[in-house]
PyMOL Python script that loads the backbone (N, CA, C, O; Angstrom):
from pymol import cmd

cmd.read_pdbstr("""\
ATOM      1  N   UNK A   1      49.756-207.171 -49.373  1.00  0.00           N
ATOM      2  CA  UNK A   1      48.934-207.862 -50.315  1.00  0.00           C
ATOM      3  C   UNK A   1      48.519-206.840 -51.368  1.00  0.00           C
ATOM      4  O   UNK A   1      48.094-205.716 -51.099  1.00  0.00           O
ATOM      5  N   UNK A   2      48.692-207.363 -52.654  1.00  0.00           N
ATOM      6  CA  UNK A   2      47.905-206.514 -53.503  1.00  0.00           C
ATOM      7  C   UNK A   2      46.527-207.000 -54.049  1.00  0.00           C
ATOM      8  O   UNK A   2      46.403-208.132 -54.514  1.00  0.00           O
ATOM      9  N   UNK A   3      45.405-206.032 -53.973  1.00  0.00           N
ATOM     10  CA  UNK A   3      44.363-206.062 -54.388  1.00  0.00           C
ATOM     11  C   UNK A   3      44.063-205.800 -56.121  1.00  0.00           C
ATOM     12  O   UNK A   3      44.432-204.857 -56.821  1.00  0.00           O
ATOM     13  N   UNK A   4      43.511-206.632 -56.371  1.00  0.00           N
ATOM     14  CA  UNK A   4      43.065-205.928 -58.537  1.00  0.00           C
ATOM     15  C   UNK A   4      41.812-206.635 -58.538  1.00  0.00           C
ATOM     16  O   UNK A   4      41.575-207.790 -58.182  1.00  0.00           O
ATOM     17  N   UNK A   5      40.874-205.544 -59.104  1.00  0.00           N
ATOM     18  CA  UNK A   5      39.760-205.833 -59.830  1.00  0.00           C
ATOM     19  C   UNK A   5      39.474-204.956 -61.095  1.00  0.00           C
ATOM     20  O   UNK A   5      40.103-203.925 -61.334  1.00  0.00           O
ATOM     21  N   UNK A   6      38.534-205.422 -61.836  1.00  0.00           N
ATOM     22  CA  UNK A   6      37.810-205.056 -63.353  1.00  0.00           C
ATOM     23  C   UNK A   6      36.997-204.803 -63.234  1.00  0.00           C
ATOM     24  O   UNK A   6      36.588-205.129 -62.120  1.00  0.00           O
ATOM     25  N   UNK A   7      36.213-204.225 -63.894  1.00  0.00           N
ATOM     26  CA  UNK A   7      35.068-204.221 -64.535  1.00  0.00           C
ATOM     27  C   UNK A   7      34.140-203.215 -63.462  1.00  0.00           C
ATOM     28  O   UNK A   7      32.912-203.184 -63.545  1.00  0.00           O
ATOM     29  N   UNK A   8      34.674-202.651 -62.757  1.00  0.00           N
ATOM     30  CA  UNK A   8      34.017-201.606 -61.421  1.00  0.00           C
ATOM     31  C   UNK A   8      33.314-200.168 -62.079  1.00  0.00           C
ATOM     32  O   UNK A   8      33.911-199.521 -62.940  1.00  0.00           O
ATOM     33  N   UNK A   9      32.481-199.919 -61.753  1.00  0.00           N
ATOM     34  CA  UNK A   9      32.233-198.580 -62.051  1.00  0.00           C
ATOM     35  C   UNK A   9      33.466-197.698 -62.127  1.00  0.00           C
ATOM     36  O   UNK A   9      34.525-197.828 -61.512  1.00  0.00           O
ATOM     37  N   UNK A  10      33.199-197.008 -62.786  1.00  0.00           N
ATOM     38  CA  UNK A  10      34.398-196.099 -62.854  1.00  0.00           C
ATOM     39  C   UNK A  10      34.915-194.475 -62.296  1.00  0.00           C
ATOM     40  O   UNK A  10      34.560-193.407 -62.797  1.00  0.00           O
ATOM     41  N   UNK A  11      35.431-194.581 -61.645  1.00  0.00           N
ATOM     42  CA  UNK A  11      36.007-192.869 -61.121  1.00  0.00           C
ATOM     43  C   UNK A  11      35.036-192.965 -59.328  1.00  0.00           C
ATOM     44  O   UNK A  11      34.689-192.017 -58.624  1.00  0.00           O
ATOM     45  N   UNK A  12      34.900-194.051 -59.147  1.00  0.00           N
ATOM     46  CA  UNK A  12      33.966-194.745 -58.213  1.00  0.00           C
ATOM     47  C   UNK A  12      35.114-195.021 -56.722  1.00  0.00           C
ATOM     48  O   UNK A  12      36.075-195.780 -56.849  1.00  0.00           O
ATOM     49  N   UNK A  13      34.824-194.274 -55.332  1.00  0.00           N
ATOM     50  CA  UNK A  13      34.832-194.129 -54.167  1.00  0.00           C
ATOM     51  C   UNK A  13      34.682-195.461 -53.610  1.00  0.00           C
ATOM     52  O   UNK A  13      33.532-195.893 -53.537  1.00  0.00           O
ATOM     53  N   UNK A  14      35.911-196.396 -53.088  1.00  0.00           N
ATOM     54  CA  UNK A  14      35.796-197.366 -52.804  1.00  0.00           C
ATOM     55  C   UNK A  14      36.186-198.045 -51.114  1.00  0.00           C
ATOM     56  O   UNK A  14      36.922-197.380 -50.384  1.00  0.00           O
ATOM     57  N   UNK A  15      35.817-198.917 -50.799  1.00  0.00           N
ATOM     58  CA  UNK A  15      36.229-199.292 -49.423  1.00  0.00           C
ATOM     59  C   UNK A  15      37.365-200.408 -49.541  1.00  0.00           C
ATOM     60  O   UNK A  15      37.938-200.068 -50.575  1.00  0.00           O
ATOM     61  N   UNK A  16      37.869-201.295 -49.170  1.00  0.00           N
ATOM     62  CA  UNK A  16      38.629-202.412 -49.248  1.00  0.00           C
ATOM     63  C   UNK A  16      38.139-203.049 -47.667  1.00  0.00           C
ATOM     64  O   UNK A  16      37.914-202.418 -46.634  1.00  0.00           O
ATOM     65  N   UNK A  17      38.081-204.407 -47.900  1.00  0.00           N
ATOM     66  CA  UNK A  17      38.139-204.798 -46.202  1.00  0.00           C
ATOM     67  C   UNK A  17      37.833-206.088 -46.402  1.00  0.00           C
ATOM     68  O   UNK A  17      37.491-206.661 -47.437  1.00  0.00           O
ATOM     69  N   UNK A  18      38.037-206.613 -44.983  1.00  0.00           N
ATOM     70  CA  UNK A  18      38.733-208.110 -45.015  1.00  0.00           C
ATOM     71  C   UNK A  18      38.146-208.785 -43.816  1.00  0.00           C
ATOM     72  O   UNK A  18      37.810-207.980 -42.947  1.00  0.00           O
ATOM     73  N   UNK A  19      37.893-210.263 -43.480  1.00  0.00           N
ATOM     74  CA  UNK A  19      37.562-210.974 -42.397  1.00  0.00           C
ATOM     75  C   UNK A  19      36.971-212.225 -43.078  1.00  0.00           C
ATOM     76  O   UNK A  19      36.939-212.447 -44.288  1.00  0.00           O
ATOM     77  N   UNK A  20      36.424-213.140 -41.896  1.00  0.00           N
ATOM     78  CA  UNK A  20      35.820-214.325 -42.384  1.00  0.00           C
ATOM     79  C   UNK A  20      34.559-214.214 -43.294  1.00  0.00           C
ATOM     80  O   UNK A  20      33.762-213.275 -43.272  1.00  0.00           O
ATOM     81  N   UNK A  21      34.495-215.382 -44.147  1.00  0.00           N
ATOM     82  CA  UNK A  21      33.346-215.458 -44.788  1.00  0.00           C
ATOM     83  C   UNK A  21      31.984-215.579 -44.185  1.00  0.00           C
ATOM     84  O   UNK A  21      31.774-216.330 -43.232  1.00  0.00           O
ATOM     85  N   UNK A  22      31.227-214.974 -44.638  1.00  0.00           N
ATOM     86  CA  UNK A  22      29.664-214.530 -43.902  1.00  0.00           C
ATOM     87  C   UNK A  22      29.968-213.748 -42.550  1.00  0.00           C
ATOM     88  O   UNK A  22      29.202-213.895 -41.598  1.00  0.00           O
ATOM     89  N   UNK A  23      31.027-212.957 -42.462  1.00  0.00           N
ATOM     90  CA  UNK A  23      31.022-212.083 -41.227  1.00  0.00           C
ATOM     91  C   UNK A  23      31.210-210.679 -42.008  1.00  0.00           C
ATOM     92  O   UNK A  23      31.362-210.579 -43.226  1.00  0.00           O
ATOM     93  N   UNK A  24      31.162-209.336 -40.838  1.00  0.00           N
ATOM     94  CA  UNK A  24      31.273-208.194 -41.219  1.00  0.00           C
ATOM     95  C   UNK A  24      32.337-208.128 -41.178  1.00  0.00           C
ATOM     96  O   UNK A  24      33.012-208.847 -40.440  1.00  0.00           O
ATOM     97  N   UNK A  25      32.898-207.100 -42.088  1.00  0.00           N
ATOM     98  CA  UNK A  25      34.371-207.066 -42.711  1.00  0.00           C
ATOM     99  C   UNK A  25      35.086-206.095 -42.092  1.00  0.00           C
ATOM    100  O   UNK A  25      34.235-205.462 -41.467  1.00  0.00           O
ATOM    101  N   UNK A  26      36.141-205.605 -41.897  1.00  0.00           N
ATOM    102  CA  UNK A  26      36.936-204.510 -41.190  1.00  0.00           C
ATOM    103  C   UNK A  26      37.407-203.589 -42.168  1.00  0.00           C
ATOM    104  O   UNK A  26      38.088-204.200 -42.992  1.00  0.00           O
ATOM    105  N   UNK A  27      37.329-202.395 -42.415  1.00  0.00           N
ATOM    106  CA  UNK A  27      37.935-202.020 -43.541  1.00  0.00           C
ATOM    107  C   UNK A  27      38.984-201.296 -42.948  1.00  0.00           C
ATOM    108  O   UNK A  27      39.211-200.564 -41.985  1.00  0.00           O
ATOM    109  N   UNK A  28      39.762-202.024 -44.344  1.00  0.00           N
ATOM    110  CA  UNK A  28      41.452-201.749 -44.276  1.00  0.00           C
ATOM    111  C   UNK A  28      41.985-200.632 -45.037  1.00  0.00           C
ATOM    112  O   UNK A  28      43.175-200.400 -44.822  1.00  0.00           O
ATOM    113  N   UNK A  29      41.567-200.104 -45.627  1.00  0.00           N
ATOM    114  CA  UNK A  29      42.088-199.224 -46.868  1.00  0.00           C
ATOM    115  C   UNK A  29      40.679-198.258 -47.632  1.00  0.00           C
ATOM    116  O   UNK A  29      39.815-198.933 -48.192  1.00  0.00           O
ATOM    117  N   UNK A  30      40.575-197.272 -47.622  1.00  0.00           N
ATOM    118  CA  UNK A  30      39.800-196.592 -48.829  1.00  0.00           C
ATOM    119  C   UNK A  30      40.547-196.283 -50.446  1.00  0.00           C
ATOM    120  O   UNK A  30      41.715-195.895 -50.484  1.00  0.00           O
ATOM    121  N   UNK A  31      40.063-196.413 -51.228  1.00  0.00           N
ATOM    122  CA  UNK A  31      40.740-195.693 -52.627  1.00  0.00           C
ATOM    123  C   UNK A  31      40.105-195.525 -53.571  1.00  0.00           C
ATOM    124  O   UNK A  31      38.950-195.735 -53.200  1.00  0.00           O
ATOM    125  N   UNK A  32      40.096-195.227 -54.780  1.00  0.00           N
ATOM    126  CA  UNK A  32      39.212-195.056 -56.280  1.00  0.00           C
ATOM    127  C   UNK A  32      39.240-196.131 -57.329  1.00  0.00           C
ATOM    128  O   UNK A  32      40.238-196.662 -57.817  1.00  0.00           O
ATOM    129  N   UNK A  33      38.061-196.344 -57.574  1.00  0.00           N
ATOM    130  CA  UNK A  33      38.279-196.756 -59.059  1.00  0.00           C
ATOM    131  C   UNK A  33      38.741-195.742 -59.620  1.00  0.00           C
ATOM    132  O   UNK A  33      38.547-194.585 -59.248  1.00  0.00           O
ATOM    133  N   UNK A  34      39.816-196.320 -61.182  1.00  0.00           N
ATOM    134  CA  UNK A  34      39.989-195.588 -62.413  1.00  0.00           C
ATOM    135  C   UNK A  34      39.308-195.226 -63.112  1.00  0.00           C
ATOM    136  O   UNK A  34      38.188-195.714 -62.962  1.00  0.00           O
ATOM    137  N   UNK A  35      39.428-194.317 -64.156  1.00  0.00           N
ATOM    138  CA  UNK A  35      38.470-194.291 -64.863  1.00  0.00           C
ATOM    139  C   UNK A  35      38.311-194.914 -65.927  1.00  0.00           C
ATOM    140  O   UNK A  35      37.631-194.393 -66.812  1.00  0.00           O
ATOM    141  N   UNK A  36      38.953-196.314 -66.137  1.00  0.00           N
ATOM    142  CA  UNK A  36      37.840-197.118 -66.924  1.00  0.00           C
ATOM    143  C   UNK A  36      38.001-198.304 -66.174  1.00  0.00           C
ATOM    144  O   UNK A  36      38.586-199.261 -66.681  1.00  0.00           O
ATOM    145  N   UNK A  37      37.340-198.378 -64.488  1.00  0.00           N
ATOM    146  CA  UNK A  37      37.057-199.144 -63.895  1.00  0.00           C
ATOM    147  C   UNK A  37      37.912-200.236 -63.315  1.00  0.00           C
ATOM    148  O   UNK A  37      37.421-201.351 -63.143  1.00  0.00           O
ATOM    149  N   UNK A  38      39.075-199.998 -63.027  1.00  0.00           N
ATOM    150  CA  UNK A  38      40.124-200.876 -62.573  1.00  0.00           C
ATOM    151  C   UNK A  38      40.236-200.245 -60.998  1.00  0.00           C
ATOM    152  O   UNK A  38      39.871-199.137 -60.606  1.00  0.00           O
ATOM    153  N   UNK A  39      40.803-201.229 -60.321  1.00  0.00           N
ATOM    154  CA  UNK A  39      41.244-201.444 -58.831  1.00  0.00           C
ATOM    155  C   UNK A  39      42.471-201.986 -59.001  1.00  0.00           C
ATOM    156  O   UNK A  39      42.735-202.979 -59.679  1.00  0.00           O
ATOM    157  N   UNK A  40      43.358-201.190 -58.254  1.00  0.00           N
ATOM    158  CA  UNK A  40      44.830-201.808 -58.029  1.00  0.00           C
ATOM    159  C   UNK A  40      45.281-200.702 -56.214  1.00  0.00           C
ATOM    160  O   UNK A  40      45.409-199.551 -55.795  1.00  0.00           O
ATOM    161  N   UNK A  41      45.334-201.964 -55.839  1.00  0.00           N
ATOM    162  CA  UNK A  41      45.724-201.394 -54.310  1.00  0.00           C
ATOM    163  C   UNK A  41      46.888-201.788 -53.616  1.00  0.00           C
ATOM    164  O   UNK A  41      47.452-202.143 -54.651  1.00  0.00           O
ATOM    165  N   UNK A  42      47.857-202.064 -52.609  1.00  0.00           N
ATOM    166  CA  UNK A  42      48.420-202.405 -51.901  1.00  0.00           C
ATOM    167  C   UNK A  42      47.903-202.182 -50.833  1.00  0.00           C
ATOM    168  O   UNK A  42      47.149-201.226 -50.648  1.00  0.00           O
ATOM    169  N   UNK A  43      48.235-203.058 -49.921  1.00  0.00           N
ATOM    170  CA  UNK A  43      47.415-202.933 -48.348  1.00  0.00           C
ATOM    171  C   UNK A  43      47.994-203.785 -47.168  1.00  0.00           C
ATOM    172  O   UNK A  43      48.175-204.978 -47.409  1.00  0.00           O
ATOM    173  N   UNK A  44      48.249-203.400 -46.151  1.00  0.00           N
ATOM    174  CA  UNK A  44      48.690-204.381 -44.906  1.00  0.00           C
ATOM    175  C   UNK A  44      48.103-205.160 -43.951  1.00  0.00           C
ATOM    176  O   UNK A  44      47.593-204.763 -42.903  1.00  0.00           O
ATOM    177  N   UNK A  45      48.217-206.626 -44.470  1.00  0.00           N
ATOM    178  CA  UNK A  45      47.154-207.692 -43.455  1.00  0.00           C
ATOM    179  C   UNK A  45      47.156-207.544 -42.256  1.00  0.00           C
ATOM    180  O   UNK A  45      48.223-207.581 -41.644  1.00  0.00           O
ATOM    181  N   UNK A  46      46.247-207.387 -41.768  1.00  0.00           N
ATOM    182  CA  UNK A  46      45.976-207.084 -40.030  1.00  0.00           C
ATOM    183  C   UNK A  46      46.609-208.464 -39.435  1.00  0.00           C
ATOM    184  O   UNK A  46      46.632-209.644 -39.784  1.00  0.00           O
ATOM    185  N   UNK A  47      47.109-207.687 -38.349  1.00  0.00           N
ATOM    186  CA  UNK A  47      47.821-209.277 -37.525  1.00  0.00           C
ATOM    187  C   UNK A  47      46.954-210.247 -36.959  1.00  0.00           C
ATOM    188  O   UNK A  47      47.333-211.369 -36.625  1.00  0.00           O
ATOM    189  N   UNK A  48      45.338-209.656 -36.804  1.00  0.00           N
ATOM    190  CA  UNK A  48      44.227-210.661 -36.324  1.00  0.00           C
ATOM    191  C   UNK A  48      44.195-211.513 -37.351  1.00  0.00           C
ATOM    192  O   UNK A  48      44.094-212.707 -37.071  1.00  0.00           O
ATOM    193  N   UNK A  49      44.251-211.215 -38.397  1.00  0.00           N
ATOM    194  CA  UNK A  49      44.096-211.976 -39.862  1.00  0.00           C
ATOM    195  C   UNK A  49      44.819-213.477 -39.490  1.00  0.00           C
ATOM    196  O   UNK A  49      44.236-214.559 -39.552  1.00  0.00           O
ATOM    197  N   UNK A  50      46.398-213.242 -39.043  1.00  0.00           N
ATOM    198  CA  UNK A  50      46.976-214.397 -39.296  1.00  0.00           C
ATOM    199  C   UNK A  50      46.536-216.054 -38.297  1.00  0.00           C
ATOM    200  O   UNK A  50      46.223-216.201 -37.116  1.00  0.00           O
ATOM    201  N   UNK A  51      46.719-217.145 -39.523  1.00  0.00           N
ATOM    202  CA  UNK A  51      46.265-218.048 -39.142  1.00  0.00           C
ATOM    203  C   UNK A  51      45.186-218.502 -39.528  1.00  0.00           C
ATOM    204  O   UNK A  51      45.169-219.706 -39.783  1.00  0.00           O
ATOM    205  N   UNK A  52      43.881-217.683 -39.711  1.00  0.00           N
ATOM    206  CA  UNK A  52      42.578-217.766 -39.904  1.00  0.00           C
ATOM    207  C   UNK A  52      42.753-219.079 -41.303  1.00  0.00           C
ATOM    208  O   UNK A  52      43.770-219.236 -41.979  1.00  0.00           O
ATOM    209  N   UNK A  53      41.657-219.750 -41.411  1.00  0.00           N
ATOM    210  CA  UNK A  53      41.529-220.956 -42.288  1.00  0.00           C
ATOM    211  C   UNK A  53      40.781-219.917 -43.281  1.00  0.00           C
ATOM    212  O   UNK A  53      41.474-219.772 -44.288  1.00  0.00           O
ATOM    213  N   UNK A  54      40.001-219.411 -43.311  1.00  0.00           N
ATOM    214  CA  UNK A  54      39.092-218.593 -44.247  1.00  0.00           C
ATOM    215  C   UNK A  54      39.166-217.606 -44.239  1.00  0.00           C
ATOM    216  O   UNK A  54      38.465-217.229 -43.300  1.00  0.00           O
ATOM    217  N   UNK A  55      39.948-216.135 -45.088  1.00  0.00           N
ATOM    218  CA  UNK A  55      39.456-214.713 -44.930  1.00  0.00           C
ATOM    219  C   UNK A  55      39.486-214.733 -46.535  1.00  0.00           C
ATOM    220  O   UNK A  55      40.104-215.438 -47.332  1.00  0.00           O
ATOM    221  N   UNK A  56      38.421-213.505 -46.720  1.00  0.00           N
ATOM    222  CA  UNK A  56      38.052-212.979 -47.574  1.00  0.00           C
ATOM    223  C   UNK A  56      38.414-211.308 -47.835  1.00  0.00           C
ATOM    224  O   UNK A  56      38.535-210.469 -46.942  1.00  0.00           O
ATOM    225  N   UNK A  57      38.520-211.125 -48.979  1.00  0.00           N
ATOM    226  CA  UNK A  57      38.906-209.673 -48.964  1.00  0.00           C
ATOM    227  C   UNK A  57      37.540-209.156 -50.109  1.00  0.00           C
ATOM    228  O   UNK A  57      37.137-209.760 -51.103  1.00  0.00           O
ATOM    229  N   UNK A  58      37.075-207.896 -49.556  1.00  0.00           N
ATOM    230  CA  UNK A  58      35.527-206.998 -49.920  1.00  0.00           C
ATOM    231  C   UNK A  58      36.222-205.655 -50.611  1.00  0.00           C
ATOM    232  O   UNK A  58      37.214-205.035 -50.228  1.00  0.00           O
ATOM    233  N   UNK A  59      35.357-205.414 -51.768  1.00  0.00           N
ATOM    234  CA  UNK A  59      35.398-203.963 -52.463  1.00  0.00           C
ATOM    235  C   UNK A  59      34.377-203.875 -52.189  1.00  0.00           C
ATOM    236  O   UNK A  59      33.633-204.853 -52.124  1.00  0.00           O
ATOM    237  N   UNK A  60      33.874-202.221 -51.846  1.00  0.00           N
ATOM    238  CA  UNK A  60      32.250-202.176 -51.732  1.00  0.00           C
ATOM    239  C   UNK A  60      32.613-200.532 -51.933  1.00  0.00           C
ATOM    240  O   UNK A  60      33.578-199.917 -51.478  1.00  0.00           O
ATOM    241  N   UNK A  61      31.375-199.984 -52.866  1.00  0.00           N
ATOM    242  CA  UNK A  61      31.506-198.579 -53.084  1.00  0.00           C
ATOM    243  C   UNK A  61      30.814-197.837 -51.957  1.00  0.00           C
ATOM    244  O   UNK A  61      29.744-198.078 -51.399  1.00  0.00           O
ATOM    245  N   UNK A  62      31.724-196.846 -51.762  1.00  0.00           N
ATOM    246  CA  UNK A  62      30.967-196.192 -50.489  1.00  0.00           C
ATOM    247  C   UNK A  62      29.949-195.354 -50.441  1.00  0.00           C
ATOM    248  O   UNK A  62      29.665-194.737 -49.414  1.00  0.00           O
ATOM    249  N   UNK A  63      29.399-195.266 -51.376  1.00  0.00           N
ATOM    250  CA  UNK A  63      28.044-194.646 -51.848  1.00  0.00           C
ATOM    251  C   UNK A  63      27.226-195.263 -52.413  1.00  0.00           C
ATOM    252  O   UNK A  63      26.437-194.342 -52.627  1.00  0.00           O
ATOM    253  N   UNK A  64      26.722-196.209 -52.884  1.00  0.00           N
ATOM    254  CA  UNK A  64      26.063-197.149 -54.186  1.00  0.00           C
ATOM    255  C   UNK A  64      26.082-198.445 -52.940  1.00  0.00           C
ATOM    256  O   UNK A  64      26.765-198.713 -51.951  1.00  0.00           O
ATOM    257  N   UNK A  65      24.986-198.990 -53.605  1.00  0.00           N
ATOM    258  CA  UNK A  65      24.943-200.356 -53.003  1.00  0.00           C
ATOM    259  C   UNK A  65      25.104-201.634 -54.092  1.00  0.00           C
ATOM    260  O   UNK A  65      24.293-202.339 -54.692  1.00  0.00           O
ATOM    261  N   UNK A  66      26.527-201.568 -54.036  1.00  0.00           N
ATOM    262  CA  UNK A  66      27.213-203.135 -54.337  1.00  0.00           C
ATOM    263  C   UNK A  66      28.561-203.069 -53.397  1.00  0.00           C
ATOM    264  O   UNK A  66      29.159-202.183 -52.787  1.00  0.00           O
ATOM    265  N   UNK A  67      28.733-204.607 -53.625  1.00  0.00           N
ATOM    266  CA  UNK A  67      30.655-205.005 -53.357  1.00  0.00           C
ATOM    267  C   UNK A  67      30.814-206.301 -54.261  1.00  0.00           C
ATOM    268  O   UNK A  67      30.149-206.941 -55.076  1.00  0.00           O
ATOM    269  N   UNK A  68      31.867-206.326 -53.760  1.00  0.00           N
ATOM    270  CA  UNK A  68      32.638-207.533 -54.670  1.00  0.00           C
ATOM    271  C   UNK A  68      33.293-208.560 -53.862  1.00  0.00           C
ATOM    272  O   UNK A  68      34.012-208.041 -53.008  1.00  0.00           O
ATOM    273  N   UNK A  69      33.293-209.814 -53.835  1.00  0.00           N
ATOM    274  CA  UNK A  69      33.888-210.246 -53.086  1.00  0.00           C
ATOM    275  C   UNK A  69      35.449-211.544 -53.574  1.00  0.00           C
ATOM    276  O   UNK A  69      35.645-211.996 -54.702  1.00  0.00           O
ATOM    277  N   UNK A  70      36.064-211.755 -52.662  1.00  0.00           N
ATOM    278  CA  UNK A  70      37.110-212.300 -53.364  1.00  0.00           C
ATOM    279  C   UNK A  70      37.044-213.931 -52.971  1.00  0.00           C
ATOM    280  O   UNK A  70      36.665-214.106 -51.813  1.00  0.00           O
ATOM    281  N   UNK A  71      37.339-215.146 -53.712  1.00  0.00           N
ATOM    282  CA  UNK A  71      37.011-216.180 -52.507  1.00  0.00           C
ATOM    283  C   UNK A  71      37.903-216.619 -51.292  1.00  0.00           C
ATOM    284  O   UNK A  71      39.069-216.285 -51.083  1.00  0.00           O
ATOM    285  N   UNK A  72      37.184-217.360 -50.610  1.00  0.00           N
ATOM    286  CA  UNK A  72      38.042-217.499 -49.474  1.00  0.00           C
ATOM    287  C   UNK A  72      39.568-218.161 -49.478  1.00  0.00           C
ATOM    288  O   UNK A  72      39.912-219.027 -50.283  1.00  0.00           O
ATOM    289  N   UNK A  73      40.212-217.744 -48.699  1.00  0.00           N
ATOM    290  CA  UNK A  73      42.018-218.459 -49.084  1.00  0.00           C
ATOM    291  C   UNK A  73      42.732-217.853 -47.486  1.00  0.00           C
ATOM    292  O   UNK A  73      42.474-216.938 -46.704  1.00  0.00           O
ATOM    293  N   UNK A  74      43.448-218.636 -47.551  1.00  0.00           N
ATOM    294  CA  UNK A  74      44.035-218.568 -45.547  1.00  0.00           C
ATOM    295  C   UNK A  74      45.071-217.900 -45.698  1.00  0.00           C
ATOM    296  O   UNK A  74      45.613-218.108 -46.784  1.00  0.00           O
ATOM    297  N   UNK A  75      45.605-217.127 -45.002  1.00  0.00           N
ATOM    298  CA  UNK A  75      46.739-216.622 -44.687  1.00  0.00           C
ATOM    299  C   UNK A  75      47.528-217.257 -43.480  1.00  0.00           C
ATOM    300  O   UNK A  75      47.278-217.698 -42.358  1.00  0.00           O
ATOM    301  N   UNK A  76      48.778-217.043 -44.430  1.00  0.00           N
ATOM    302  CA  UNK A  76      49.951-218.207 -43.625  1.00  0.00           C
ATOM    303  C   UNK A  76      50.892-217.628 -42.445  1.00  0.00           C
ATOM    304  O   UNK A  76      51.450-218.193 -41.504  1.00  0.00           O
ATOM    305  N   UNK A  77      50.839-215.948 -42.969  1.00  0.00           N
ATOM    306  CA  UNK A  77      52.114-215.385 -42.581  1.00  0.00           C
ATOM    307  C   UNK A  77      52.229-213.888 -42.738  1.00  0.00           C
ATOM    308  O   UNK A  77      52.562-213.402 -43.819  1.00  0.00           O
ATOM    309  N   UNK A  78      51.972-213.180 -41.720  1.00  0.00           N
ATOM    310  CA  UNK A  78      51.987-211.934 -42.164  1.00  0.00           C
ATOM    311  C   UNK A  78      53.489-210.971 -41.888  1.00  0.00           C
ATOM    312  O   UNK A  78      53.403-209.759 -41.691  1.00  0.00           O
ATOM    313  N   UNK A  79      54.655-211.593 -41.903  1.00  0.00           N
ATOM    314  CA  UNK A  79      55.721-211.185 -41.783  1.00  0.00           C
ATOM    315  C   UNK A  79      56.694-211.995 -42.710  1.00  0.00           C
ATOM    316  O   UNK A  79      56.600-213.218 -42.812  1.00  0.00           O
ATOM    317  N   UNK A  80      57.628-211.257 -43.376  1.00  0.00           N
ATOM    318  CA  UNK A  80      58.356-211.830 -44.699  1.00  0.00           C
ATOM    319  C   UNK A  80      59.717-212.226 -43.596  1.00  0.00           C
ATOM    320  O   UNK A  80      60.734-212.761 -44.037  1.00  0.00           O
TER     321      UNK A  80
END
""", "prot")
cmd.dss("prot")
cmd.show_as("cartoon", "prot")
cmd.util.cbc("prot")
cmd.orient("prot")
């Protein structure tokens, strides 16, 4: 799956992570914002993932208190 977001602080220490909506998230991946605030990731859906009716995928800076969240959407298939 690829991850993209905007508008992020920039040069900014990030988490990635994933699970149901209103639950705690698992993190899948660490990486950076750019420096003028872009997110572009690739990342591999956990096999618990598959099936689920609702997962969500989380940016959250690992120092600062915000995240971002993505809305909910199911995964069908985690093997091509």
């Amino acid at each position: 799956m690829t991850v993209s977001a905007k508008d992020l602080p920039a040069d900014t220490a990030v988490v990635i992570g994933g699970g149901a909506p209103r639950t705690a998230y698992e993190v899948l991946q660490q990486a950076r914002t750019s420096a003028d605030g872009t997110l572009q990731a690739s990342l591999r859906i956990p096999d618990w993932s598959t099936g689920q009716e609702r997962f969500v995928v989380v940016v959250a800076a690992e120092e600062a208190e915000w995240k971002v969240r993505s809305a909910p959407f199911q995964i069908t298939g985690t093997k091509l």
